[in-house]
Backbone atoms as SQL, in Angstrom:
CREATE TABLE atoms (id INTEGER PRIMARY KEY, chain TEXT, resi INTEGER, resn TEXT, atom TEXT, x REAL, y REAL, z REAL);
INSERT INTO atoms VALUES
  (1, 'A', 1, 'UNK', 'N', 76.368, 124.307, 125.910),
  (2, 'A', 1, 'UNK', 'CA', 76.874, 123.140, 125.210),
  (3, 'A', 1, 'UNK', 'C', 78.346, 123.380, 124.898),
  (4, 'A', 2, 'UNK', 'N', 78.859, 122.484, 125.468),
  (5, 'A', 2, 'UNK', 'CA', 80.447, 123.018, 125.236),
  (6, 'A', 2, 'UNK', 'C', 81.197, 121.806, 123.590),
  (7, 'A', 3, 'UNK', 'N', 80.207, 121.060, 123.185),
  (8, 'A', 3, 'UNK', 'CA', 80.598, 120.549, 122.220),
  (9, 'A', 3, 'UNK', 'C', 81.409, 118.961, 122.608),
  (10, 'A', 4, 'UNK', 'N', 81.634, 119.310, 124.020),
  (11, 'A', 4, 'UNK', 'CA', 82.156, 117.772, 124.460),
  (12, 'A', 4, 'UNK', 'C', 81.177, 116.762, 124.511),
  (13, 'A', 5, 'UNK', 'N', 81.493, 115.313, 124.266),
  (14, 'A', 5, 'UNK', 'CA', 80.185, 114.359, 124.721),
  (15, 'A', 5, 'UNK', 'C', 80.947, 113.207, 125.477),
  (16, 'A', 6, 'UNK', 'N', 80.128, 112.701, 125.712),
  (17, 'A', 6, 'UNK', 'CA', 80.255, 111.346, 126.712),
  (18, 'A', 6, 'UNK', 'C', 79.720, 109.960, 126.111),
  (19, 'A', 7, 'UNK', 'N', 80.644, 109.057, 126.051),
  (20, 'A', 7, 'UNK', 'CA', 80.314, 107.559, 125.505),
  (21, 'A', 7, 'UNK', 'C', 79.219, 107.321, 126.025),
  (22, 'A', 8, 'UNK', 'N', 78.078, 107.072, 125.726),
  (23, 'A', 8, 'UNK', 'CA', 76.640, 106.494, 125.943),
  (24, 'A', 8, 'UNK', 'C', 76.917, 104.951, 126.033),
  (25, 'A', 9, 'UNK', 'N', 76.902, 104.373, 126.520),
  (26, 'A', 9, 'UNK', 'CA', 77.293, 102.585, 126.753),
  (27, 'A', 9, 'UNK', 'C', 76.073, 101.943, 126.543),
  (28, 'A', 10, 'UNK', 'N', 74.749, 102.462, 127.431),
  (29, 'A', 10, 'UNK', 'CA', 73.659, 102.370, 127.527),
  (30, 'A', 10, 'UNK', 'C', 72.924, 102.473, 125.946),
  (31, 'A', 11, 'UNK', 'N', 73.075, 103.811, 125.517),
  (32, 'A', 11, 'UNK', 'CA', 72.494, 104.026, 123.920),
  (33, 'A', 11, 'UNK', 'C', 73.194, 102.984, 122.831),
  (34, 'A', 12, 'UNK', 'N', 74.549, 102.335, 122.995),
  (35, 'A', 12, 'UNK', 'CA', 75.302, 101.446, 122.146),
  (36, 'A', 12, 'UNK', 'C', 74.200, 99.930, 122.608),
  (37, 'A', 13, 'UNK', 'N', 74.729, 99.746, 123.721),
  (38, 'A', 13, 'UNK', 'CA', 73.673, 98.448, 123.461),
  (39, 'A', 13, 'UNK', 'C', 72.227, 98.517, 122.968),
  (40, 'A', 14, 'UNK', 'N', 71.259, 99.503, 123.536),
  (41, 'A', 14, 'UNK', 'CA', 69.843, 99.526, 122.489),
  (42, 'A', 14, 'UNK', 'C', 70.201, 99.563, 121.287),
  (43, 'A', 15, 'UNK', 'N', 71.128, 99.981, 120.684),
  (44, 'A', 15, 'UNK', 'CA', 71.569, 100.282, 119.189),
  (45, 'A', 15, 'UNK', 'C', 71.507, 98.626, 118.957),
  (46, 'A', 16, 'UNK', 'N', 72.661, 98.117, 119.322),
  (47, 'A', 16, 'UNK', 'CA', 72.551, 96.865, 119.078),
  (48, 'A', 16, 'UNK', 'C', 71.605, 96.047, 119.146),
  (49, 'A', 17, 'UNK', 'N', 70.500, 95.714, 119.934),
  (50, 'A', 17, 'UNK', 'CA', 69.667, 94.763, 120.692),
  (51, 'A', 17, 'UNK', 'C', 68.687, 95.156, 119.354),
  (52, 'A', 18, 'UNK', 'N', 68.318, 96.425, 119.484),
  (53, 'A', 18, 'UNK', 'CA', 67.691, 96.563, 118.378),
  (54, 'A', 18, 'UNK', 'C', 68.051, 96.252, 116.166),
  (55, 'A', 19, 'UNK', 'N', 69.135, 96.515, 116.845),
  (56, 'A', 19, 'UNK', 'CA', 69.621, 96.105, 115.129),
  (57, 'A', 19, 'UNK', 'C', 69.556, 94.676, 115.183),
  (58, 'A', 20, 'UNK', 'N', 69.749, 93.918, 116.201),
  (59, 'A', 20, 'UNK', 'CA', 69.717, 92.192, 116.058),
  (60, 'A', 20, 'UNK', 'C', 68.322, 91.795, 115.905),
  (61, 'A', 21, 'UNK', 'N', 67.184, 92.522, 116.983),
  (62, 'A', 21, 'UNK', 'CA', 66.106, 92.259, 116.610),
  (63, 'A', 21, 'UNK', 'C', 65.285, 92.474, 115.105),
  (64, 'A', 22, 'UNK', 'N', 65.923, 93.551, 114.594),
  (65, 'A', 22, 'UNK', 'CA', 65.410, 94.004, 113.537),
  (66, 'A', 22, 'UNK', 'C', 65.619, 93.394, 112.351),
  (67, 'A', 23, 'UNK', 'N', 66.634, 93.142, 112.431),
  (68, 'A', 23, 'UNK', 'CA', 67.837, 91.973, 111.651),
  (69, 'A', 23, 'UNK', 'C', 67.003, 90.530, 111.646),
  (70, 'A', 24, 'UNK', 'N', 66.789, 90.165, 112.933),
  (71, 'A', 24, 'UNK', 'CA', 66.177, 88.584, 113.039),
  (72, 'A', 24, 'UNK', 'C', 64.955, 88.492, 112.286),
  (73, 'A', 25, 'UNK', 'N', 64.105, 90.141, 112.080),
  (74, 'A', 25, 'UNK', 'CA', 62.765, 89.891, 111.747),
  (75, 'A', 25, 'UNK', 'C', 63.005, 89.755, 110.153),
  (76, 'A', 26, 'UNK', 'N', 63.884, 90.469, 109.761),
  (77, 'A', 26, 'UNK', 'CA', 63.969, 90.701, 108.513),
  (78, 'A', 26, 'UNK', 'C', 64.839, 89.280, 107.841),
  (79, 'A', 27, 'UNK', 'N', 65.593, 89.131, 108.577),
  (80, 'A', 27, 'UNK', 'CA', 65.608, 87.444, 107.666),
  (81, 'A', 27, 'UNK', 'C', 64.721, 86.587, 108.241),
  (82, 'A', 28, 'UNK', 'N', 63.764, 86.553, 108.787),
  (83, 'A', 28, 'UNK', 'CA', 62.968, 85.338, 109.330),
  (84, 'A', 28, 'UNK', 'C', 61.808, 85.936, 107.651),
  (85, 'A', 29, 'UNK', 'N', 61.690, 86.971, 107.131),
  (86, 'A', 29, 'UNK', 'CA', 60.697, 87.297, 106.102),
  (87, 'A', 29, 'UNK', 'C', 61.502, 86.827, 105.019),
  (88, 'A', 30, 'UNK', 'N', 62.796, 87.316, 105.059),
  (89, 'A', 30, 'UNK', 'CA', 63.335, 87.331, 103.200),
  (90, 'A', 30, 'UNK', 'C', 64.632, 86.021, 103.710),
  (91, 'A', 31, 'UNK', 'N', 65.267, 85.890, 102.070),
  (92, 'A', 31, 'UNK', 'CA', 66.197, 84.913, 102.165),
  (93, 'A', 31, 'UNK', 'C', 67.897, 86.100, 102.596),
  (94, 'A', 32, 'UNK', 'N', 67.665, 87.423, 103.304),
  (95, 'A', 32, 'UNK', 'CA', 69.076, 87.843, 104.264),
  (96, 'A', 32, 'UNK', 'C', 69.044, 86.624, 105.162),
  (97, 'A', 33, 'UNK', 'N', 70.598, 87.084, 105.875),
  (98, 'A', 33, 'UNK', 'CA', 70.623, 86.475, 107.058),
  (99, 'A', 33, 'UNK', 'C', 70.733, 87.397, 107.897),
  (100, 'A', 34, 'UNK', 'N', 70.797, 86.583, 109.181),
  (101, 'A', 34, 'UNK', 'CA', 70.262, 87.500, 110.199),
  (102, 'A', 34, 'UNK', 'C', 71.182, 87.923, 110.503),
  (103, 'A', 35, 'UNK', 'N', 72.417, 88.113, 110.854),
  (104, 'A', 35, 'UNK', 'CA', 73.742, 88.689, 111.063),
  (105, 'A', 35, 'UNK', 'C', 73.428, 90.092, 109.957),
  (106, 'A', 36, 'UNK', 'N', 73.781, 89.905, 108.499),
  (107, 'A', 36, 'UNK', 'CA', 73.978, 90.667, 107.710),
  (108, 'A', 36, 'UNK', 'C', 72.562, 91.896, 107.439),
  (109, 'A', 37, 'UNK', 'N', 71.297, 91.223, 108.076),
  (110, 'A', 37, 'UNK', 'CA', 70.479, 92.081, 107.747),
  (111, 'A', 37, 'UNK', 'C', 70.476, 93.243, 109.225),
  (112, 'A', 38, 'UNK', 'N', 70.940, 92.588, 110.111),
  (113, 'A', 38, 'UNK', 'CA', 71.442, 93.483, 111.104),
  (114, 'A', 38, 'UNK', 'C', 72.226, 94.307, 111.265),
  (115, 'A', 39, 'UNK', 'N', 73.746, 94.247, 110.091),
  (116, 'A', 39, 'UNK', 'CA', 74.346, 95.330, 109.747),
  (117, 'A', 39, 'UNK', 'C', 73.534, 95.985, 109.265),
  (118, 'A', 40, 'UNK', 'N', 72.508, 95.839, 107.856),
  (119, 'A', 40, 'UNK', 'CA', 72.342, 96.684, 107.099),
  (120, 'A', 40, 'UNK', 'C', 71.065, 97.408, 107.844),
  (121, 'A', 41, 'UNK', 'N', 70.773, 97.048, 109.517),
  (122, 'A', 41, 'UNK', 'CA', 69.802, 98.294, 109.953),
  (123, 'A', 41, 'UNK', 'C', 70.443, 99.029, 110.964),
  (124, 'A', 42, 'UNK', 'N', 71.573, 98.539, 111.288),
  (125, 'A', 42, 'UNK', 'CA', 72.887, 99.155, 111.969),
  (126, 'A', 42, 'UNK', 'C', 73.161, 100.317, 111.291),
  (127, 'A', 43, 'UNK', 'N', 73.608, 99.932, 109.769),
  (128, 'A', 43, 'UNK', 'CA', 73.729, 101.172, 109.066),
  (129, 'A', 43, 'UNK', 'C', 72.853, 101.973, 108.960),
  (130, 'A', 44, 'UNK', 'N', 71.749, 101.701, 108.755),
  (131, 'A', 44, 'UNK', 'CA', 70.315, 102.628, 108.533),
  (132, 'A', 44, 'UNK', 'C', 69.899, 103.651, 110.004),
  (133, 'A', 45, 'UNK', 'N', 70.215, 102.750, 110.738),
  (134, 'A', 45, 'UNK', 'CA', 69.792, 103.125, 112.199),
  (135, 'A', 45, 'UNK', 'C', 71.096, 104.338, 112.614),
  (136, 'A', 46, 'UNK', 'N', 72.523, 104.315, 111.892),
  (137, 'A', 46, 'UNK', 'CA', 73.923, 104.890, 112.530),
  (138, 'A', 46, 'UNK', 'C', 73.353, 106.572, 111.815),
  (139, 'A', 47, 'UNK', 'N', 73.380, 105.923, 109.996),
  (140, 'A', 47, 'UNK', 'CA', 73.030, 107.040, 109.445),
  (141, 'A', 47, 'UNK', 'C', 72.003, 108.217, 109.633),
  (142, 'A', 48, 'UNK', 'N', 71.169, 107.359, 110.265),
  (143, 'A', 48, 'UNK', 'CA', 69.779, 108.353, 110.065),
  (144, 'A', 48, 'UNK', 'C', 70.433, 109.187, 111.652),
  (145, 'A', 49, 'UNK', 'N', 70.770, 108.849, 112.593),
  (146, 'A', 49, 'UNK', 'CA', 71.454, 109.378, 114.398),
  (147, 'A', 49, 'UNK', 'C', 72.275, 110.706, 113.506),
  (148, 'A', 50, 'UNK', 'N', 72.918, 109.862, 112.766),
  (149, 'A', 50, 'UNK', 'CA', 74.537, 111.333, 112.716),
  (150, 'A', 50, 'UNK', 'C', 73.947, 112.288, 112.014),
  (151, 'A', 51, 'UNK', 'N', 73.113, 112.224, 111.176),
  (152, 'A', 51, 'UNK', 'CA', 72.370, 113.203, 110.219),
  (153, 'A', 51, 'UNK', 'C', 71.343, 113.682, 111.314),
  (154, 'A', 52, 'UNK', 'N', 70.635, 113.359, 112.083),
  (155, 'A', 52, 'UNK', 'CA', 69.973, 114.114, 113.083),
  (156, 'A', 52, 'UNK', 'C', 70.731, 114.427, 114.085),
  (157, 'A', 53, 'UNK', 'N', 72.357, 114.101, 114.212),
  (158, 'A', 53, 'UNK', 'CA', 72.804, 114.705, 115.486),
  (159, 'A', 53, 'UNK', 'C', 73.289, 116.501, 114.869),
  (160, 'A', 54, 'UNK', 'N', 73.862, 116.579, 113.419),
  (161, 'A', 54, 'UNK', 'CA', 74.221, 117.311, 112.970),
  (162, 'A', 54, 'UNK', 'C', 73.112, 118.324, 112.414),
  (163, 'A', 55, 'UNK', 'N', 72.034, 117.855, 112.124),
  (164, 'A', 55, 'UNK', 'CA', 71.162, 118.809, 111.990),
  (165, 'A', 55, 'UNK', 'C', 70.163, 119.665, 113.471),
  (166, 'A', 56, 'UNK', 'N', 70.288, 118.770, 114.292),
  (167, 'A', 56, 'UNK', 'CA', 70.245, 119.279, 116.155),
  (168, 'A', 56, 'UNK', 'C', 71.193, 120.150, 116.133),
  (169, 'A', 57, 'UNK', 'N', 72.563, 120.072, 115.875),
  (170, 'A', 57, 'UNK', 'CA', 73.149, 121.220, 116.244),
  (171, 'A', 57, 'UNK', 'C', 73.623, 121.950, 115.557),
  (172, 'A', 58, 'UNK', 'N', 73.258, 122.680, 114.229),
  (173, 'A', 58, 'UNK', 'CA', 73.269, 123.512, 114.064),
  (174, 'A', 58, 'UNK', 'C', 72.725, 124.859, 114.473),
  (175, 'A', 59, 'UNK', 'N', 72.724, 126.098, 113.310),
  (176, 'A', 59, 'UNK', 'CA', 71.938, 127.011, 114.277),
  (177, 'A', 59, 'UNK', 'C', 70.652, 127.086, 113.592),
  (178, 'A', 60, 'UNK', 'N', 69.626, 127.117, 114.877),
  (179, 'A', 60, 'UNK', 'CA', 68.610, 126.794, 114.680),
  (180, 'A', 60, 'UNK', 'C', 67.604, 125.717, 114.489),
  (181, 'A', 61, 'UNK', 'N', 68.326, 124.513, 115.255),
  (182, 'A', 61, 'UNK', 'CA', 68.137, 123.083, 115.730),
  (183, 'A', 61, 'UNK', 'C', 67.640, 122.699, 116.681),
  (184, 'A', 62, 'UNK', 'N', 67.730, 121.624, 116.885),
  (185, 'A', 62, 'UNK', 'CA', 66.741, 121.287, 118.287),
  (186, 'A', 62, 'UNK', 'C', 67.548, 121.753, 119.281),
  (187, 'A', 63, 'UNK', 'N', 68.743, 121.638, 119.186),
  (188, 'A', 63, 'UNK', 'CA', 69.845, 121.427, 120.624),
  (189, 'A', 63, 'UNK', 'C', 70.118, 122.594, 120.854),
  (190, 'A', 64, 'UNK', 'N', 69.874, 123.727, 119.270),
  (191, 'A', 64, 'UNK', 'CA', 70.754, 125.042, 119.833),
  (192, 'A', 64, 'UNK', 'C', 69.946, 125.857, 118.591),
  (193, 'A', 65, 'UNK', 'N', 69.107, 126.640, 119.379),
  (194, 'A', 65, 'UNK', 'CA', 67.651, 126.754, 118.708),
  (195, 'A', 65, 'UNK', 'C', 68.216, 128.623, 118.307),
  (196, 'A', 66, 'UNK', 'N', 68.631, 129.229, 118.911),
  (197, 'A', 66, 'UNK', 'CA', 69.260, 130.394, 118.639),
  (198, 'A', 66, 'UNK', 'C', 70.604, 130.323, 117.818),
  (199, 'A', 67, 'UNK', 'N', 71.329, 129.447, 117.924),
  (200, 'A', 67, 'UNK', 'CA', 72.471, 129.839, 116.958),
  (201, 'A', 67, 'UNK', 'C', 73.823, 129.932, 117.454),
  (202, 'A', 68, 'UNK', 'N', 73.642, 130.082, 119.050),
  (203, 'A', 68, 'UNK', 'CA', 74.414, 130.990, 119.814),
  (204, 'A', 68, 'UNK', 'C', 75.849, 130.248, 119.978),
  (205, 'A', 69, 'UNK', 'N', 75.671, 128.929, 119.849),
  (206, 'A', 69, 'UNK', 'CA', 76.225, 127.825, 120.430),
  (207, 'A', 69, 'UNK', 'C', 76.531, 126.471, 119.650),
  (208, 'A', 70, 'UNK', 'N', 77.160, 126.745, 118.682),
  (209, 'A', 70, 'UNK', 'CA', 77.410, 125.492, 118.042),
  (210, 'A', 70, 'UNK', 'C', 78.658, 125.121, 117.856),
  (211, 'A', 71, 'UNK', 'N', 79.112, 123.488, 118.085),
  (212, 'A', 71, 'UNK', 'CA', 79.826, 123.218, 118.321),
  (213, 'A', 71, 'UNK', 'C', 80.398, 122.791, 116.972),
  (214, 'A', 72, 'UNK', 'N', 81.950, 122.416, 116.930),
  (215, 'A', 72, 'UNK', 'CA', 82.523, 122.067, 116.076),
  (216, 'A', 72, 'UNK', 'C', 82.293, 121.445, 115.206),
  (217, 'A', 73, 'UNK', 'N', 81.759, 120.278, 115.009),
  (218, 'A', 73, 'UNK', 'CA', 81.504, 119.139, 114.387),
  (219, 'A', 73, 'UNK', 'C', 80.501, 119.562, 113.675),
  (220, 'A', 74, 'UNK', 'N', 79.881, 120.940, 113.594),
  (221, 'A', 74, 'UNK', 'CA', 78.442, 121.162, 112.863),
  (222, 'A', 74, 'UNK', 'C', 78.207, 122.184, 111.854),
  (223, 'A', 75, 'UNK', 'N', 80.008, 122.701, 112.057),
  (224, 'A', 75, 'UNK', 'CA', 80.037, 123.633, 111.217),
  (225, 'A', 75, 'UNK', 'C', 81.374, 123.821, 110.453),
  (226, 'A', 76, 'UNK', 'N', 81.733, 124.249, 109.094),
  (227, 'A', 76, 'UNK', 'CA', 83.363, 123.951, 108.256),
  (228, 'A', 76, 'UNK', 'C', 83.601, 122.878, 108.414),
  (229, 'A', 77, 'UNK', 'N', 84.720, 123.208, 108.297),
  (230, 'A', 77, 'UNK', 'CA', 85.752, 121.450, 108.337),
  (231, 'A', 77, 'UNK', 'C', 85.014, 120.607, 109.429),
  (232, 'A', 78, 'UNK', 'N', 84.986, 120.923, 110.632),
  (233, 'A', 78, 'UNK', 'CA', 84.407, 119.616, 111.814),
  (234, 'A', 78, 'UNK', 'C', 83.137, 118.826, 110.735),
  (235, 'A', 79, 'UNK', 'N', 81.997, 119.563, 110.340),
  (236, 'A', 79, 'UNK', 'CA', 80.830, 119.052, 109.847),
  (237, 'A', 79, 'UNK', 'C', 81.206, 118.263, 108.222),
  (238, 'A', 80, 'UNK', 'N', 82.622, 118.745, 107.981),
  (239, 'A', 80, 'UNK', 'CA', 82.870, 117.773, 106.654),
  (240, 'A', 80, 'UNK', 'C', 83.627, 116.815, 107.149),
  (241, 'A', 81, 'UNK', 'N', 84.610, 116.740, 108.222),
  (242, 'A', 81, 'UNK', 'CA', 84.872, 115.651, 109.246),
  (243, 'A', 81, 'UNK', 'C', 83.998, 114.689, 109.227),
  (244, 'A', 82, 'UNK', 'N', 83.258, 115.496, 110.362),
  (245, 'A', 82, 'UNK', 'CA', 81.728, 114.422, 110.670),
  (246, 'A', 82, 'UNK', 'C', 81.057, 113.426, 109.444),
  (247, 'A', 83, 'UNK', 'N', 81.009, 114.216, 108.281),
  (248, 'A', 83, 'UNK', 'CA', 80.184, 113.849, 107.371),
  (249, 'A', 83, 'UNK', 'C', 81.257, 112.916, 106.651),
  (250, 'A', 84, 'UNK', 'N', 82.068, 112.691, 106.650),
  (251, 'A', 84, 'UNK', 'CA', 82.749, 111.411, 105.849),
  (252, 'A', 84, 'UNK', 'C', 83.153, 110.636, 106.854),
  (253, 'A', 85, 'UNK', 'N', 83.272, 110.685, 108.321),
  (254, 'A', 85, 'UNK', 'CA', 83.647, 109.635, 109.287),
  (255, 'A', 85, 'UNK', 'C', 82.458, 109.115, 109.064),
  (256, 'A', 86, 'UNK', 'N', 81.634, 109.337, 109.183),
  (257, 'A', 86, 'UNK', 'CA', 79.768, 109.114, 109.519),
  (258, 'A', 86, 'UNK', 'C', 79.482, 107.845, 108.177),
  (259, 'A', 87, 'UNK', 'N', 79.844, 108.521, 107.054),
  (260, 'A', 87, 'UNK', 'CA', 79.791, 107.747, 105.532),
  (261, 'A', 87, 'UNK', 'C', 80.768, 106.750, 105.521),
  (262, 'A', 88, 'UNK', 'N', 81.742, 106.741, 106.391),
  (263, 'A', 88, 'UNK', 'CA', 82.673, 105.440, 106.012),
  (264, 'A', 88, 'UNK', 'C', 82.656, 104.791, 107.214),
  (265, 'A', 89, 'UNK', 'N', 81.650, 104.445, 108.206),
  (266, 'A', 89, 'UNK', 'CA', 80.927, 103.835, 109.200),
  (267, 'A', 89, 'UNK', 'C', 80.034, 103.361, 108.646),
  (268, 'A', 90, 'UNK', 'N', 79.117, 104.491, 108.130),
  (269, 'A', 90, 'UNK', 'CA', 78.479, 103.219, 107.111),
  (270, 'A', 90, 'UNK', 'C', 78.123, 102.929, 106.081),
  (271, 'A', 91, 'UNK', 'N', 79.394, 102.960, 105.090),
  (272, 'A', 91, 'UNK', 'CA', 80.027, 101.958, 104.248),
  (273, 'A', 91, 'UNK', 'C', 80.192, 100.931, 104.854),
  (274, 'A', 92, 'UNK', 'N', 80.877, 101.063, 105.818),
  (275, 'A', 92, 'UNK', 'CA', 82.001, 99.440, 106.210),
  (276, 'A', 92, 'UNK', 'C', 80.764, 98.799, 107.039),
  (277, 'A', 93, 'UNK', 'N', 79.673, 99.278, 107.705),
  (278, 'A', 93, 'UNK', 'CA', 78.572, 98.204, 108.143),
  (279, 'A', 93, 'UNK', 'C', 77.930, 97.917, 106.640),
  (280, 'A', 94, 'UNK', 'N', 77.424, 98.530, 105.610),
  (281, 'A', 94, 'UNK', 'CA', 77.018, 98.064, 104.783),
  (282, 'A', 94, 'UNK', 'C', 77.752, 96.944, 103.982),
  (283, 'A', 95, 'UNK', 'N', 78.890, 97.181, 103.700),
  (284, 'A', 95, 'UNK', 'CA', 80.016, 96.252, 103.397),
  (285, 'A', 95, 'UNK', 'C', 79.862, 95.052, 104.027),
  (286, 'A', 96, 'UNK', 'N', 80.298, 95.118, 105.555),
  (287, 'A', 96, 'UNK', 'CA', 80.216, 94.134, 106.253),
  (288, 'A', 96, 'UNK', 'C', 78.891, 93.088, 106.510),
  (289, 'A', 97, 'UNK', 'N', 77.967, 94.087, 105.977),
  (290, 'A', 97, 'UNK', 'CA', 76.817, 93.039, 105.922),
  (291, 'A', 97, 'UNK', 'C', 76.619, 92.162, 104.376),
  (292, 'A', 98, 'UNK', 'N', 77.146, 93.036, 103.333),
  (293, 'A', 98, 'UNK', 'CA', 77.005, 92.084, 102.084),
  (294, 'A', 98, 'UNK', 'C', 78.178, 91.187, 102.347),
  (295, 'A', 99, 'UNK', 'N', 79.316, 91.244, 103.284),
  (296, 'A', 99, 'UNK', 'CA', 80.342, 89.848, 103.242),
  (297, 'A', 99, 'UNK', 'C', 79.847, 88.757, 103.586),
  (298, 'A', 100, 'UNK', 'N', 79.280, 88.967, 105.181),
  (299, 'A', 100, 'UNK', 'CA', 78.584, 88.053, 106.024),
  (300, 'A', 100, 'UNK', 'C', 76.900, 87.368, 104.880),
  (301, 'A', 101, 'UNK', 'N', 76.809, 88.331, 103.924),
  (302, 'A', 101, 'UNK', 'CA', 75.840, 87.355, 103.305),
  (303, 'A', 101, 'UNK', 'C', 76.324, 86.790, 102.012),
  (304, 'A', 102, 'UNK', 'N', 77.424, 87.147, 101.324),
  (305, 'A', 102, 'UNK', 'CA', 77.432, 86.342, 100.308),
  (306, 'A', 102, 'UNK', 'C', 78.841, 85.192, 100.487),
  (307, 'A', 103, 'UNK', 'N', 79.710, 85.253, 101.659),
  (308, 'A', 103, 'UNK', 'CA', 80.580, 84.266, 101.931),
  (309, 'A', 103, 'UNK', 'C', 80.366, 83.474, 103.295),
  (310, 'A', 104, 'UNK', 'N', 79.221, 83.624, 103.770),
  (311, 'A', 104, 'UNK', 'CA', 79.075, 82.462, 105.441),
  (312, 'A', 104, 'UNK', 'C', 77.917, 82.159, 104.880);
């Protein structure tokens, strides 16, 4: 594991398709809308990935089960990096979903 990754294009749209679906079900039950309840499983769905991508790679994770091999982002500064880019992604989907519901 050299710590490099590759844009998933493929994993971004299921992300999406699924947050819209999830979104549609959840305001078709409550008074959200469906835009905004789709951020807020966007966020749920972003958060719960980065917290399992970072706990995969540490040592002794799924990705790097010995230790031997961990990449930046999972350990010191990279993993406190990670961990506030990660939190202010989603903030701003959570955000963005209480705009879209209390001003449209």
């Amino acid at each position: 594991m050299t710590g490099e990754s590759k844009f998933d294009w493929r994993a971004l749209a299921a992300h999406i398709v699924v947050a819209l679906l999830v979104g549609g079900a959840i305001a078709y039950f409550t008074d959200a809308k469906w835009l905004a309840a789709s951020f807020w499983v966007s966020a749920a769905m972003f958060i719960n990935g980065s917290i399992a991508n970072i706990e995969d790679a540490r040592p002794g994770g799924f990705n790097n089960p010995d230790g031997a091999d961990t990449p930046d982002f999972a350990k010191g500064w990279g993993a406190t990096k990670h961990a506030l880019s990660s939190l202010a992604i989603f903030a701003g989907l959570v955000a963005a979903g209480f705009i879209v519901q209390t001003q449209f």
